[in-house]
C-alpha positions, 0 to 999 in steps of 0.5 A, a space after each residue: 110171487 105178486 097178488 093177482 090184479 083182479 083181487 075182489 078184495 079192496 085196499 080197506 078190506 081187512 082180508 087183502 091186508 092180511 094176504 098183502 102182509 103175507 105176500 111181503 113177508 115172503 117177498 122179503 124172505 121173513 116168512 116162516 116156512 124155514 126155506 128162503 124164497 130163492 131167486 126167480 130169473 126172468 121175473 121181471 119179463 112180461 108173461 104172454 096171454 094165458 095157456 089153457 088147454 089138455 092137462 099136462 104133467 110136467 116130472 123133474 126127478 131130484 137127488 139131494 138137490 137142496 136148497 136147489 130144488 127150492 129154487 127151481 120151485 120158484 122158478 116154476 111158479 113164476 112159470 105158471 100162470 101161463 099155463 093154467 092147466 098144467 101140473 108140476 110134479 117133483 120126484 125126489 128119488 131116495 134124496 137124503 139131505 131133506 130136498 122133499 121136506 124143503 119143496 113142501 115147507 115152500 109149497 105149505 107157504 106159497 100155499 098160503 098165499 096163492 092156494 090154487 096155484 100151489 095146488 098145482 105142483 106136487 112132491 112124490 117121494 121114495 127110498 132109497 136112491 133108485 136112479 133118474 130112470 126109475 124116478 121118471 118112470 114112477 112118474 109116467 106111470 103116476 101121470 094121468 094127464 093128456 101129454 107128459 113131459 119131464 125135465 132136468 131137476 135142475 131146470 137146466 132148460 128154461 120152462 119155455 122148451 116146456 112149451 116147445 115140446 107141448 107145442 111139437 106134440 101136437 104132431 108127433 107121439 114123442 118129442 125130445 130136446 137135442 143139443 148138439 147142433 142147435 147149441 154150439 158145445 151145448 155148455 158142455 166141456 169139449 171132452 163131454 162134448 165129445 162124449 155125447 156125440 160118440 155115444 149117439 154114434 155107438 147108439 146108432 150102430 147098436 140099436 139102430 137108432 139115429 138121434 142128434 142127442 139121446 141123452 138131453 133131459 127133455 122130453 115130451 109124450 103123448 098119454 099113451 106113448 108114456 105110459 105105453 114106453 115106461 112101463 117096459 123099461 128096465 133101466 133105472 140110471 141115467 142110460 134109460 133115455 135111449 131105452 126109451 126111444 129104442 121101445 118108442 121107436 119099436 112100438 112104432 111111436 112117432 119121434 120128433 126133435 126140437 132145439 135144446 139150448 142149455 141155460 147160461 147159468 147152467 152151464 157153468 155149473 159143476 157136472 156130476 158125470 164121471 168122463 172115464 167110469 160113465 161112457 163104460 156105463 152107458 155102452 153097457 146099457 146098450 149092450 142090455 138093451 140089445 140083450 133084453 130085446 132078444 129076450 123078449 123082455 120088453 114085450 114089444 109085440 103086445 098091442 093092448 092100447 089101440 092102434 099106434 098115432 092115436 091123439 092123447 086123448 085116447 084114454 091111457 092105460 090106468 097103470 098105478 104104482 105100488 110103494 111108498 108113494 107120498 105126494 104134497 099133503 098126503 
């Protein structure tokens, strides 16, 4: 994190010394804000010409993510200033190993130095452990943003697909990431690998919907899309992904594809999916699926916000979520 260029304040100035020694002291990790700064790859890249436009959520669900979760915080704050009127919201899903109380304490000292920009992210937590499901739900609900777009925890996509989806939104209702033809093996073992592609196979056969990839954790949609979509879903694992584009698809929401690459570091890391008990899992959820829409539990014939294909500026729904809520500062 570096001063802004275009600081009024001179090099004699007392207030610009004091906020350079506060810049230094978290530079150098030597702030006291109890998390370390963490590494930002890609820092050193020139940003592009400022980003300003609709407002934009962009949710990244976390589950006892750690010091992790403070890395990609700082990854996104270097990310930021390219988009000057998007808001990063971290959802902690029930974590217990103080992920929540680490993302302020780093937020509290960026806070300090560049209070605007912290200003701008956000921590919304919860208990207990729910599901990645129920996070981004909570989430798309919570949003009252144009477009809302949510990513791995993670940050197992670089912040520049965030741009890709904002970008492709512009034309479709929802946007997804897929990997399986735009990144060979998409950084998966081969036995995953083939996991993904079976299981999009299975989803096509049941549900009758035919996507390279359900399951990359990036997507985007329109206001209306979002809030329209999630506040049907019933599923709270990481199965909700199909669901959503099943009730996406049956609202008549408008789905388009753009290339997911997996981040070199990301990809060697260990995955926390289980290859023998999750594909018994997942296709179970289908079968949910189709159970709950025979029920009529997704209410797909409900039209309560305009005609479908409307642009995101369409004033959303104002659905909030009951519990306890607490958000950076609350």
């Amino acid at each position: 994190m570096s001063a802004s260029p275009q600081s009024p304040f001179g090099p004699a100035d007392a207030v610009s010394e004091v906020r350079d020694e506060l810049i230094e002291a978290i530079r150098s990790g030597d702030d006291t804000s109890g998390v370390s700064p963490g590494s930002i790859e890609g820092a050193a890249t020139p940003l592009p010409a400022l980003f300003t436009g609709p407002r934009v959520c962009v949710a990244l669900p976390l589950y006892n993510a750690g010091s992790e979760a403070v890395r990609v915080l700082d990854e996104l704050v270097a990310f930021a200033p390219k988009v000057q009127t998007w808001e990063f919201l971290f959802v902690d899903d029930g974590s217990t190993d103080g992920t929540a109380t680490a993302l302020r304490k780093r937020l509290a000292a960026i806070g300090i130095v560049e209070p605007e920009l912290a200003a701008r992210f956000g921590v919304l937590s919860y208990a207990p452990n729910a599901g990645k499901g129920h996070a981004v739900r909570v989430a798309a609900l919570e949003s009252d943003a144009e477009y809302f777009l949510f990513t791995d925890g993670d940050l197992a996509y670089s912040p520049d697909h965030l741009l890709r989806l904002f970008e492709r939104l512009q034309s479709a209702d929802v946007v997804i990431g897929s990997r399986l033809e735009h990144d060979e093996g998409y950084g998966a073992r081969p036995l995953r690998n083939i996991m993904g592609r079976v299981f999009n196979y299975i989803a096509g056969i049941v549900l009758s919907i035919r996507y390279r990839d359900t399951q990359a954790g990036l997507k985007g949609f329109r206001s209306r899309a979002a809030h329209d979509v999630f506040s049907r879903i019933r599923i709270r694992d990481f199965s909700f992904d199909v669901e959503v584009l099943y009730i996406a698809r049956k609202l008549g929401y408008s789905i388009a594809e753009i290339p997911a690459h997996v981040d070199p570091a990301h990809r060697r890391n260990s995955s926390t999916v289980n290859l023998v008990r999750d594909p018994i899992r997942m296709f179970w959820s289908l079968c949910k699926i189709r159970v709950n829409k025979i029920l009529g539990l997704y209410r797909l014939d409900e039209r309560d916000l305009g005609e479908v294909g409307t642009r995101a500026d369409v004033p959303a729904r104002n659905t909030r979520v009951s519990g306890g809520l607490h958000r950076r500062g609350a």
